[in-house]
Structures are given as C-alpha cells and as structure tokens.
C-alpha positions as CSV (number, residue, x, y, z in Angstrom):
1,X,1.8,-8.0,29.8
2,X,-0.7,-10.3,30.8
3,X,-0.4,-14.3,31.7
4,X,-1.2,-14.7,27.7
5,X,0.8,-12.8,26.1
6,X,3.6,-13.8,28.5
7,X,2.7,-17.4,27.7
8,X,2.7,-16.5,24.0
9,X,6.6,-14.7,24.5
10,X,7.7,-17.6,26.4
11,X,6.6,-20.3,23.5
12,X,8.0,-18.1,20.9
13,X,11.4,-17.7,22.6
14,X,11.6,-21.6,22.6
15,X,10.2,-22.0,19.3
16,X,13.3,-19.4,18.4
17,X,16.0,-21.3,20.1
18,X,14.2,-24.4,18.5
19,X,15.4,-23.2,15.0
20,X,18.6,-22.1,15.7
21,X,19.6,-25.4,16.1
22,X,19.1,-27.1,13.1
23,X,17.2,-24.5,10.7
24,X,17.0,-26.5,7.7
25,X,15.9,-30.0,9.6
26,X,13.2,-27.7,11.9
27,X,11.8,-24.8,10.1
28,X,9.7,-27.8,8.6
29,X,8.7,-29.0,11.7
30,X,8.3,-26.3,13.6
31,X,5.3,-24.6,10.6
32,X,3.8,-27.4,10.3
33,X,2.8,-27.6,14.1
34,X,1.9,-24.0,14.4
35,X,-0.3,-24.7,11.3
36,X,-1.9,-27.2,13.6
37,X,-2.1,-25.3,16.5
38,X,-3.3,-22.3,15.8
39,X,-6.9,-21.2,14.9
40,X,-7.6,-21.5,11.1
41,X,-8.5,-17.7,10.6
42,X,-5.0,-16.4,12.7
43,X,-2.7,-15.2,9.8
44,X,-4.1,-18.1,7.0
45,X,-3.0,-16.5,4.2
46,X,1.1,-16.4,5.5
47,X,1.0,-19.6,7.3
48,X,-0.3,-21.1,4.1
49,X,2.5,-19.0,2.1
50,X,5.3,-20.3,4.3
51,X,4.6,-23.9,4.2
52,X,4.1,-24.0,0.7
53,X,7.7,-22.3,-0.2
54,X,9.3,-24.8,2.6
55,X,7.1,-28.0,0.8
56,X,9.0,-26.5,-2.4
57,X,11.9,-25.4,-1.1
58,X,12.0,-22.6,-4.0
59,X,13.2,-18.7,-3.7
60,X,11.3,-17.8,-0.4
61,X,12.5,-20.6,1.4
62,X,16.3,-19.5,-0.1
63,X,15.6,-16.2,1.6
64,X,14.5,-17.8,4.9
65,X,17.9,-19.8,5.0
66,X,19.7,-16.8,4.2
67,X,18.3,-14.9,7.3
68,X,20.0,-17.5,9.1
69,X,23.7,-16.7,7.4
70,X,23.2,-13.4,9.6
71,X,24.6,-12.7,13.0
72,X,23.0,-14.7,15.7
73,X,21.8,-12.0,17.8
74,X,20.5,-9.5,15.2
75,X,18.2,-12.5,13.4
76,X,16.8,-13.4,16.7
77,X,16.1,-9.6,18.0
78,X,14.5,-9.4,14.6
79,X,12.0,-12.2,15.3
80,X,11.2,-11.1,18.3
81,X,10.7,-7.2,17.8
82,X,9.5,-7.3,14.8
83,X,7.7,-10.8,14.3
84,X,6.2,-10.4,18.0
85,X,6.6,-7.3,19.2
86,X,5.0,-5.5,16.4
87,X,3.0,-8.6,14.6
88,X,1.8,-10.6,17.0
89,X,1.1,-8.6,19.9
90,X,1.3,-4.9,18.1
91,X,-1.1,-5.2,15.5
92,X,-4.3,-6.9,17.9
93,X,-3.7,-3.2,20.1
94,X,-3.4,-1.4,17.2
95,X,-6.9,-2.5,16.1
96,X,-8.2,-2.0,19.8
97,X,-7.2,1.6,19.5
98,X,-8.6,2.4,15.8
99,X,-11.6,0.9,17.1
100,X,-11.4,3.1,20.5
101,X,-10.4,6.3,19.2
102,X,-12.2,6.2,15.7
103,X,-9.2,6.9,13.6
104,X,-6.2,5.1,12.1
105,X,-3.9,4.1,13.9
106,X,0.1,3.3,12.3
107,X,1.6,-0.1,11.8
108,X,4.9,2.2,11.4
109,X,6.0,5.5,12.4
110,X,8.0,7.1,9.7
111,X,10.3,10.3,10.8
112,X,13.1,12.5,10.2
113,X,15.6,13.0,12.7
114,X,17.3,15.8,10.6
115,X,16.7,18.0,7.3
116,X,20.8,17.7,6.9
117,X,21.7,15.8,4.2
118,X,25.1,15.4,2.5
119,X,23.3,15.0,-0.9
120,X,20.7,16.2,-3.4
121,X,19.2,13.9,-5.1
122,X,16.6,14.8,-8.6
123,X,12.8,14.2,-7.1
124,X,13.9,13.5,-3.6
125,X,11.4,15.5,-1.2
126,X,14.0,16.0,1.8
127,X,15.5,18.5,-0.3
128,X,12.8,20.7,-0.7
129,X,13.1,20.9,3.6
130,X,16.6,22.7,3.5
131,X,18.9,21.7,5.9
132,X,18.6,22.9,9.2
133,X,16.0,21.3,11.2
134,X,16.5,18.2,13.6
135,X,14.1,16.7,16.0
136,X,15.8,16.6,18.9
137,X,16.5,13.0,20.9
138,X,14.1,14.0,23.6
139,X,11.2,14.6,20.3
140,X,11.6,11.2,19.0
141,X,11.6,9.7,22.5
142,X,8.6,11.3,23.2
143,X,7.3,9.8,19.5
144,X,8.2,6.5,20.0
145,X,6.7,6.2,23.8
146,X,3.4,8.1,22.3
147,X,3.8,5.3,19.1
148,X,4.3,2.1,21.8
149,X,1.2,3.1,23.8
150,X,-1.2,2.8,20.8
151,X,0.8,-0.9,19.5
152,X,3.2,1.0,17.2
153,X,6.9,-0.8,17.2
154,X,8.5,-0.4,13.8
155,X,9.9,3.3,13.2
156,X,11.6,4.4,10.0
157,X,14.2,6.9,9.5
158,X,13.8,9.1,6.7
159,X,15.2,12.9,6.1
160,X,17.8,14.4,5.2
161,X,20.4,12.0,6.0
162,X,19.3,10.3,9.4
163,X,23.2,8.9,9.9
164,X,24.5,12.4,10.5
165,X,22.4,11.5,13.5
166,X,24.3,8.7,14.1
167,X,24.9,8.7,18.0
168,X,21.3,9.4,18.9
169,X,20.0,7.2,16.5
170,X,22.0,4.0,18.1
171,X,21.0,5.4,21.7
172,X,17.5,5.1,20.6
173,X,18.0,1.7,19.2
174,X,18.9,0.7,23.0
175,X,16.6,2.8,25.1
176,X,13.6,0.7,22.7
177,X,15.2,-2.4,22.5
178,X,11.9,-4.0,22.2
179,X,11.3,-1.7,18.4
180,X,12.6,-2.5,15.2
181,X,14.1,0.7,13.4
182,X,14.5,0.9,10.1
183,X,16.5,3.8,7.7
184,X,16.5,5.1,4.7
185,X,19.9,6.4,3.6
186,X,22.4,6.6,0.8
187,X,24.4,4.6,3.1
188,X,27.8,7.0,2.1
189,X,28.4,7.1,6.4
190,X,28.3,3.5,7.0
191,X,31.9,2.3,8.3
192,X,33.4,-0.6,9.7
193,X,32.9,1.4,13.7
194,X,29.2,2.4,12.7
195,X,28.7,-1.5,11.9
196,X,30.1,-2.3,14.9
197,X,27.5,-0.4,16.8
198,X,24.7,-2.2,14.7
199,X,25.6,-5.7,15.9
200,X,26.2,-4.2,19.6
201,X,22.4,-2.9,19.5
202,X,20.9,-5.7,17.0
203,X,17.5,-4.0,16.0
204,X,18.6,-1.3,13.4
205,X,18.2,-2.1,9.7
206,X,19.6,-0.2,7.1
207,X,17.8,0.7,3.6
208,X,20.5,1.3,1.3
209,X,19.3,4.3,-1.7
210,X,20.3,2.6,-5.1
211,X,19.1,3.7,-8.5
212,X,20.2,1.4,-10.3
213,X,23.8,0.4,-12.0
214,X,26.3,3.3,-12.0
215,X,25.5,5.4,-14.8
216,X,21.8,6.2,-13.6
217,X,22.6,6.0,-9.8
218,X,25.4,8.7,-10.0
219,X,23.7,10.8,-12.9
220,X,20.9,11.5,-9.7
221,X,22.7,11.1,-6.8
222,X,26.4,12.2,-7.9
223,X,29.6,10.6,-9.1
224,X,31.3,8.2,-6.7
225,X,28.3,7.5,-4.9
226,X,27.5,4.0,-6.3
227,X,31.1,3.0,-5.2
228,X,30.4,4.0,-1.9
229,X,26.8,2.0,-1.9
230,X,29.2,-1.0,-2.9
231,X,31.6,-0.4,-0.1
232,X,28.8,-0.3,2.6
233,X,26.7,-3.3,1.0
234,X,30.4,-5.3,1.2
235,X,31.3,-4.2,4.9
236,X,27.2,-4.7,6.1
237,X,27.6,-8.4,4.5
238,X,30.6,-9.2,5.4
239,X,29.5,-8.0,9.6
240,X,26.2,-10.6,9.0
241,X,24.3,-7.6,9.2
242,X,20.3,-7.8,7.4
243,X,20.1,-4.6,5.4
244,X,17.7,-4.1,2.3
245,X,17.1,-1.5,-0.5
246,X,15.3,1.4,-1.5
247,X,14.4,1.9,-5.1
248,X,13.2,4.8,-7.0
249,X,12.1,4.0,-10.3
250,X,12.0,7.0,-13.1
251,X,11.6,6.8,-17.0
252,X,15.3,7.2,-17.1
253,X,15.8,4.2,-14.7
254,X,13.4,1.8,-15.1
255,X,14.8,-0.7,-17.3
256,X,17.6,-1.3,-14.8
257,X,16.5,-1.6,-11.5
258,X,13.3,-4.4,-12.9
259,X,16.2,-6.4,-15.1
260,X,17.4,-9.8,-13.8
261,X,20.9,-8.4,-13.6
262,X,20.3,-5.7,-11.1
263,X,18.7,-8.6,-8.7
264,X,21.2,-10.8,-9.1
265,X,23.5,-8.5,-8.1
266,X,22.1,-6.8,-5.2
267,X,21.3,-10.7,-4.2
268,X,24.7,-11.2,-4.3
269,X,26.0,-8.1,-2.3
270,X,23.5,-9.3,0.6
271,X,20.2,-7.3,0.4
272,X,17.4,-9.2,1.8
273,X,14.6,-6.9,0.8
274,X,14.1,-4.3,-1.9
275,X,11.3,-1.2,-1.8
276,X,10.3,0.3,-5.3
277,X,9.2,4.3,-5.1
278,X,7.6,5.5,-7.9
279,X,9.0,8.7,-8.7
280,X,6.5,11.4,-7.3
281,X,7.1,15.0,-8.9
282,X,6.9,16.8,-5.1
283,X,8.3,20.4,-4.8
284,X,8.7,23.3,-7.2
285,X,11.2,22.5,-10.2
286,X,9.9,18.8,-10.2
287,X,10.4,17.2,-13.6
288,X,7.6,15.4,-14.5
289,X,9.1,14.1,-17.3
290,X,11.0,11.1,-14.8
291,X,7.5,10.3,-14.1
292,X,7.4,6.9,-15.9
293,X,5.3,6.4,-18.7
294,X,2.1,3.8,-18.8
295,X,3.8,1.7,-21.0
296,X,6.9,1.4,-18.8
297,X,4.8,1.1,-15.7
298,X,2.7,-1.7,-16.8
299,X,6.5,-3.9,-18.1
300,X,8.2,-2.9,-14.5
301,X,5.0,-3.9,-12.4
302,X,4.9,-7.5,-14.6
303,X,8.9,-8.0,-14.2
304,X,9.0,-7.6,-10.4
305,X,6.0,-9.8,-10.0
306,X,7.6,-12.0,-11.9
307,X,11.3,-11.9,-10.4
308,X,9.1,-11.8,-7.2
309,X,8.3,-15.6,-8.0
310,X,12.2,-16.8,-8.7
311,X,14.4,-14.2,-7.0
312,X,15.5,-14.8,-2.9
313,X,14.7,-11.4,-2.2
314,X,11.4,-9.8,-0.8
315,X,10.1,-7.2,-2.9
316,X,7.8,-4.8,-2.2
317,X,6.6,-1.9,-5.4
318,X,4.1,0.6,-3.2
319,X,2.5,1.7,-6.0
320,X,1.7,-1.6,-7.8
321,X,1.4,-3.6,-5.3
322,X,-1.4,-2.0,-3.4
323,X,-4.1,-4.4,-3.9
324,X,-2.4,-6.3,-1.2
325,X,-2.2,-3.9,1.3
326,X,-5.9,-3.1,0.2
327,X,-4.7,0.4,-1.0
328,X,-3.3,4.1,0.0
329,X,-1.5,3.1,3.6
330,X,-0.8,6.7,4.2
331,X,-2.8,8.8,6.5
332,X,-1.9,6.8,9.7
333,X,-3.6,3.9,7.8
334,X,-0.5,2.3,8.0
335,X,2.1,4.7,8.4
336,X,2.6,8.6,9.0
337,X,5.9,10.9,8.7
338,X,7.2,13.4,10.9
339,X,9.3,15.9,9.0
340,X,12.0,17.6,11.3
341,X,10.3,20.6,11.8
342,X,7.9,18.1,13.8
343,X,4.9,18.6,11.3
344,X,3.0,15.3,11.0
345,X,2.0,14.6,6.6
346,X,-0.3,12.3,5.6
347,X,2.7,10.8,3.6
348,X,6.4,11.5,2.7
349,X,5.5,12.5,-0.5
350,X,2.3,14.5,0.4
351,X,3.3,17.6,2.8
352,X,-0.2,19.1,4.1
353,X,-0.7,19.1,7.9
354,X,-2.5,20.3,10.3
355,X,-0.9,19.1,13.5
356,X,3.0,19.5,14.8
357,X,3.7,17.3,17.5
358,X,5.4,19.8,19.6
359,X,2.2,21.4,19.9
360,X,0.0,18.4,20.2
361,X,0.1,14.5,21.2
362,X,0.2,11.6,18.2
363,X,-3.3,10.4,19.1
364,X,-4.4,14.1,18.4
365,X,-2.3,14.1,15.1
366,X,-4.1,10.8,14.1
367,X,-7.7,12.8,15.0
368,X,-6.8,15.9,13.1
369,X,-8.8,17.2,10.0
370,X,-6.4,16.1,6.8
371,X,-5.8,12.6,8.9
372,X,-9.4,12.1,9.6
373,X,-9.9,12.7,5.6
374,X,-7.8,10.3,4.6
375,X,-9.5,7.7,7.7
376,X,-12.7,8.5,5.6
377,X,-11.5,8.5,2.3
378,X,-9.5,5.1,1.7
379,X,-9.5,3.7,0.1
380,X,-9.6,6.0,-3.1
381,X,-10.4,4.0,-5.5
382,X,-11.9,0.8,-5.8
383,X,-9.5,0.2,-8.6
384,X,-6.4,-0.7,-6.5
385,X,-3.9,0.0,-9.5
386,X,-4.6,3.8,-8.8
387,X,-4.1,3.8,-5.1
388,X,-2.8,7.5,-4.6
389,X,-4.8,11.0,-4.1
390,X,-2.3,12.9,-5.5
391,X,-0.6,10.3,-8.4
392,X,-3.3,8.7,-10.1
393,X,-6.7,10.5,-8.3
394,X,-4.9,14.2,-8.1
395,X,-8.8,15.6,-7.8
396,X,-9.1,14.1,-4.6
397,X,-6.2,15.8,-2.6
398,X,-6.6,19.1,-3.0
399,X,-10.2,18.7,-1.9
400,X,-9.1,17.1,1.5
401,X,-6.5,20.2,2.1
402,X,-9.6,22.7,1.7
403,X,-12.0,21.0,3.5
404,X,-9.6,20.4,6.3
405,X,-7.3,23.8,6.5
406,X,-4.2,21.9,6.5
407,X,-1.2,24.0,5.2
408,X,1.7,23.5,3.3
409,X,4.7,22.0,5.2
410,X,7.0,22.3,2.9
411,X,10.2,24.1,4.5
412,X,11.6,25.6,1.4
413,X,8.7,26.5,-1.1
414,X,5.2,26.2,0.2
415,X,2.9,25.5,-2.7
416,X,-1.0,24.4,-3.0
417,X,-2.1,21.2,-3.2
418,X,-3.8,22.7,-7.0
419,X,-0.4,23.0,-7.8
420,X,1.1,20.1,-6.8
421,X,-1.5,17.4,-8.4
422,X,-1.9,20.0,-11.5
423,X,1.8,18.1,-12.1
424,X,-0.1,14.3,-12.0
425,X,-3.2,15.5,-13.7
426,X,-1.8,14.2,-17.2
427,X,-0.1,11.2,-15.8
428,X,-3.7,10.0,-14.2
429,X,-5.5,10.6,-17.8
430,X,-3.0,8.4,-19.3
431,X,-2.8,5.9,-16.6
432,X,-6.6,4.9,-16.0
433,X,-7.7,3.2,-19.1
434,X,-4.4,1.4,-18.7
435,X,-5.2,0.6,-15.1
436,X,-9.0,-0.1,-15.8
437,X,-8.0,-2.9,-18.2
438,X,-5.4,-4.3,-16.0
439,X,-7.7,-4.5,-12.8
440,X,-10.8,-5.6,-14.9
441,X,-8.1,-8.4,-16.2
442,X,-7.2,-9.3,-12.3
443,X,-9.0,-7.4,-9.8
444,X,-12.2,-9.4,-9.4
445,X,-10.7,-12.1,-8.3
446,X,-11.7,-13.0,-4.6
447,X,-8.3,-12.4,-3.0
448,X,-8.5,-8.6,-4.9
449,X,-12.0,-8.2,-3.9
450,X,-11.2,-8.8,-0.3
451,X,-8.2,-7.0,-0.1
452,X,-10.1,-3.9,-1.5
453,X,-12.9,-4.5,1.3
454,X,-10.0,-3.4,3.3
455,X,-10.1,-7.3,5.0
456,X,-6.1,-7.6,4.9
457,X,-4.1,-8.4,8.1
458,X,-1.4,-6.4,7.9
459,X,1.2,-4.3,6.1
C-alpha cells in the first residue's frame, strides 16, 4: 500500500470512529464534508444520493440508521472491507487490470464450495450439478489470492448448500479478513453456535433463500422450510448480525414477494437487503411455464421500484434493473462463477466454459474464448430492459458457445446452448415489444443513455 492509500485508510478509520459516536448527530456532518472535499467527478451520483436521503431523512436514511442497530464490530469490518477494501481502493485496480490485460475483470467472485445440498428446489441450477463435488479449502484459497491480485474483494457463496461447508467457510472468512463474503443459502443450518462464529469473524453475510409467504416458499423448497427461514432470520437479528435476501420470482410467486406485506415483513425480521432472480428455465425438465409472463413482469418491475422509494430496505431486481449497472454483468464484467467441479461460467445460470481453474489461472479464465465473447459482446442490447443472451436475446448465446468451443458444464445432463435458449425463444418474442415501449418510455433519458455507454462506476 502506498503513502496514499495509507493516508486514504487512515482518514477513513477516523471518519469510522467519527460516526460511531453519535451517528444520527454526524452522518450529516461527516457527508457533507466529504462532498466538499472530494473531487466533483469521484462517486457524484452516490454522494449526491446520500446527502439527499440524510437532507430528507426518508427510507434510505432509515436503513443507514439501522446498520448502526448491528453489532459494533461486524458494521465496522463492513465499511472497511467492503466500502474500502473493495470500493475505494478495489475497483481503481480493477480498472488498471481490464485496461492491462484487455478483458474484464470481476467486481465479485461468485463460487461453489460444494454440489451438496440438503434441498431441491423447482428451477434451482445447483441441482442439475448432483451432489458430490467440493472445491477443496486449498481451491478457494488459491481463487481468492488469484481474485485479490487483480482488485477482487467481495466473494459469494453459491452451490449446493455452501453451510455444509461450514468450518472452511469461517476459516476463510479469517485467513481474508480484509474480503467481504457473502452466501446464498436456505439458511436451514444457521444456529445459535454458527452465529456465534459470524460475530467472532465479522465479514460473512448471509443471503437468506425466501420465496415468498409459506404456501409458495414450501410448495418449491419443501414443507417446514419457511419455519426454519423464520428461525434463522429471528436468531441472525436477535445476534445484530446484517443478513439480506434472495428472491426468485416465478408466475406462481410474483404477486407475493413485490406486495407491501412481504416487505414489511422481511423489514421487520431484520433483512437489510433483498436480490430478485428472475426465474431462468436452466437444465433439462425446466418448466418454462414459472417463467413469468410480460404482463406480470412489467407490475413486479413498477412495484419494487416503487417500494424501492418508501421501503428501508435495498433492493436490487437483476433483470430489471440493468440499466443501472449499464447491462449483462456476467462474463467477468462484474462477476463470474466457479461451479465445484472448478469450471469457470460466464454466469450461474449460463453453464458453457472453456477454462477450469485447476488447469489454468483466473486471469487466463478471464482471457478465455466464451469470456472474451461476452468482453466483446456487452452489452447485448442497447435496450437495457433485455439485458440477457440467453433470456431475452436467446440468438446470441448459442452463437458465442460455437464460435468459442466452450462445452457444457453441466454435471448432470449436458445439453446445447440451441437447447437451452430454444426454452426463452418464446418468452423474448413476447417480451420485446413490451420492453421496446417501456425503454422508448424511459431509456433516453441522459442518466439511461450513459449507463448504456457502459459510463457506470460500479456494481
């Protein structure tokens, strides 16, 4: 580190301990001097976000104040892996290195520690992996020093079930104390010891799998699970532990998990964030009919936007909201996966590969063929309501697979790309007029029209 970035940790330290006095008498203070400070072009958009929530004091600056109900320690690791570690002195070196190697580099590492999984969820991809691969501690040591090198600090557990990994997982947390790790998980392993061991180590987040209220949660995931969500949402809150949400939205679903009641009441059980998945028909036996329809798409997108501006919760829908992230973040472009059989997708949902990283390094994954497509692809349309090769431009994917040679990395039942995005063909028809109207309505606006120029900050 050199004397700036040193200088740079040392006034954000203080600026940390500034806060934890008095939150609600500094936060004020303390935005409006970096506001002052700091050059008009460095992070504008948030800074200008920030001090007009505090100005209001409306839902984001409810959430703010509610990071500060959590335990002392795990807010303040927080800040400083995430906020500077990955922000603030990450993302600069991750620019450096797309710009040095050509190809994009990850603002997060997604990966599976393990194909196990004490579930099977409808339209979840892990279980078209089977159940008996694990990367081993030493693998996602090795991905996580490869990740750091190139500015890479936030890693996400997928799988499988990463908490049957539970031991390894909390040695990682404190070998990379300086990361933020993040999970996906049905959250039916969390116990009072396990919470324990997430205030010991501080920089391990859970994301809890809901569906919704009880009747569509258990009709996918199996009866008695939602109880158990409940149990480890109550023990997580009641430890002042930060833990969030991950949505799937179906046509079955939809009306739930976008009604005020199912944000009130996941508010009130703790969560500070929530992730919506649309429902991607991956693996033979999909059932395309949970894809939602148009109709519904267009209602869910417009009540989470809306709830977005009363709610004191950050939400995030991946495929609606992509105009802010200026598009498809897959293909290293933001994020990767690593399945446990160490292949390295363009994308959870999208298995073609050609690069494992037992036989090769991350930057070489990153420079392979079906990456380097997606690096000259994105974004796929200018339209950024129809961010996806395979969802809603299903005649772009199975172009990059040939042109590229990357197999099939699905575990259970290989199948072609044709196949796969044969599944979406219909659901694209029906969805681009709808989308065309919608971004015609909104999308050439100037803060769209950057966006899509691929001018965003970050993730």
């Amino acid at each position: 580190m050199n004397f700036s970035d040193k200088a740079k940790a040392f006034g954000f330290d203080q600026a940390v301990k500034y806060l934890e006095k008095d939150p609600a008498a500094n936060i004020p203070k303390l935005a409006a001097l970096v506001d002052r400070f700091l050059p008009k072009e460095e992070f504008a958009p948030q800074r200008e976000a920030i001090l007009s929530a505090i100005d209001r004091k409306d839902n984001w600056y409810q959430l703010i104040m509610k990071i500060y109900e959590l335990d002392a320690g795990a807010r303040i690791t927080f800040f400083r892996n995430f906020i500077l570690n990955e922000n603030f002195f990450g993302w600069p070196e991750q620019e450096r290195n797309r710009e040095k190697y050509g190809c994009n580099i990850p603002w997060a590492i997604l990966l599976d520690p393990t194909s196990a999984c004490n579930l099977k969820c409808t339209g979840c991809w892990a279980a078209e992996y089977g159940h008996k691969l694990n990367l081993s501690y030493e693998d996602i040591d090795s991905i996580i020093e490869q990740g750091k090198a190139l500015g890479t600090y936030l890693y996400i557990y997928t799988g499988g079930e990463p908490l049957v990994r539970k031991k390894d997982l909390i040695r990682l947390c404190e070998k990379h104390s300086d990361c933020m790790f993040l999970c996906f998980t049905n959250s039916t392993l969390i116990d009072e010891d396990f919470c324990k061991e997430l205030l010991r180590v501080k920089n391990f987040i859970p994301s809890i799998s809901l569906e919704g209220f009880e009747e569509a949660n258990d009709s996918r995931r199996g009866e008695g699970v939602y109880a158990k969500v409940m149990n480890a949402m109550r023990l997580l809150k009641e430890n002042k532990l930060p833990f969030g949400l991950s949505v799937c939205y179906t046509s079955v679903n939809w009306d739930d998990v976008s009604s005020e009641a199912f944000y009130d009441q996941i508010i009130e059980m703790g969560a500070l964030f929530v992730w919506f998945f649309h429902y991607m028909p991956v693996g033979q036996g999909a059932v395309t009919e949970l894809m939602v329809t148009p109709e519904q798409r267009v209602e869910l997108r417009d009540r989470i936007r809306a709830l977005r501006k009363t709610k004191a919760i950050f939400s995030m829908d991946f495929q609606n909201d992509a105009q802010y992230v200026g598009g498809c973040i897959a293909g290293g472009r933001r994020y990767l996966h690593i399945n446990a059989a160490g292949d390295v997708d363009p994308c959870v949902f999208i298995h073609y590969s050609n690069a494992n990283i037992h036989d090769c390094t991350l930057l070489e994954a990153l420079q392979s063929p079906i990456f380097m497509a997606y690096h000259d692809g994105q974004p796929f349309n200018d339209n950024m309501l129809r961010p996806c090769p395979m969802l809603e431009n299903p005649e772009f994917l199975p172009e990059m697979v040939r042109k590229s040679g990357a197999h099939s990395t699905d575990l259970q039942s290989p199948e072609s790309a044709e196949e796969l995005c044969a599944r979406t063909a219909e659901y694209a028809k029906r969805w681009t007029p709808v989308s065309e109207q919608l971004w015609h309505d909104c999308g050439s606006c100037a803060g769209c029209a950057e966006r899509s120029a691929g001018k965003q900050s970050v993730l």
